[in-house]
C-alpha positions in Angstrom: -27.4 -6.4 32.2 -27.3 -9.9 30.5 -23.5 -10.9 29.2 -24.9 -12.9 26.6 -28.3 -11.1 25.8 -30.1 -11.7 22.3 -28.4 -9.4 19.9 -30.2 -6.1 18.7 -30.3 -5.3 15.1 -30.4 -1.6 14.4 -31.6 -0.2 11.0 -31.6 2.7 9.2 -35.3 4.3 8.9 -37.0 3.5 5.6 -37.7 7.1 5.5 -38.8 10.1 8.0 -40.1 8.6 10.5 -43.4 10.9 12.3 -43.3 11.3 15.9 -47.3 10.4 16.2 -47.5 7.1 18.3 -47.7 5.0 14.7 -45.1 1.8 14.1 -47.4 0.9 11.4 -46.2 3.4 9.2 -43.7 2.0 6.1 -40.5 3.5 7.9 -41.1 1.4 10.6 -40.8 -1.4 8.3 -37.1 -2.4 9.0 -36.9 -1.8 12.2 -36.6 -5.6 13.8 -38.5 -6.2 17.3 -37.0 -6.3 20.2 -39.5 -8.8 22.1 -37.5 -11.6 24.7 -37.9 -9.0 27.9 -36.8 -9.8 31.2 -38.4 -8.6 34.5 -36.2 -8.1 38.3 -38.8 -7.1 39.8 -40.9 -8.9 41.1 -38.8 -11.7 39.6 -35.0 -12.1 39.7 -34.3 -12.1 35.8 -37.4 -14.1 34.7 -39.0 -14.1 31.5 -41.5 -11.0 31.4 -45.1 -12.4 32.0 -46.8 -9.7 30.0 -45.7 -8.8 26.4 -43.6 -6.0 25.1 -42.0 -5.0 22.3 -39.2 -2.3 21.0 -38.1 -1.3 17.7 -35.0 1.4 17.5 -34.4 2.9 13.4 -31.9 5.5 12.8 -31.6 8.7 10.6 -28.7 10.7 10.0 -29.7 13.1 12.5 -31.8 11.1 15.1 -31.9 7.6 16.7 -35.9 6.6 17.3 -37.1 4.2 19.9 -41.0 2.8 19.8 -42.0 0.8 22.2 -45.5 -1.2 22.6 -46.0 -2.7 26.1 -48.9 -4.8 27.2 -51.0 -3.6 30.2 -53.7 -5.9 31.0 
């Protein structure tokens, strides 16, 4: 874990979020991306070479994590 990592911004959903595979929907809208990644293995905390993305919203009942991850 990084000490002084890049800070992650939680939102609450812009509505009820569908569990379908879809971050284009509208409730996904707030939810900021997570995008500077950091590999350990084969590297030793390097920059990730491929690119991946995260966005985590929040309801009053449920915390939702999307995540969109390169694979070449």
């Amino acid at each position: 874990m990084l000490a002084n990592g890049p800070p992650v911004e939680i939102h609450r959903a812009a509505g009820p979020i569908a569990i379908d595979g879809e971050i284009s929907d509208s409730e996904w809208n707030g939810a900021v991306p997570i995008e500077e990644w950091y590999e350990t293995q084969p590297g030793d905390n390097l920059p990730a070479s491929l690119r991946s993305a995260a966005r985590v919203a929040y309801d009053d009942e449920n915390l939702y994590v999307a995540f969109e991850l390169s694979d070449p």
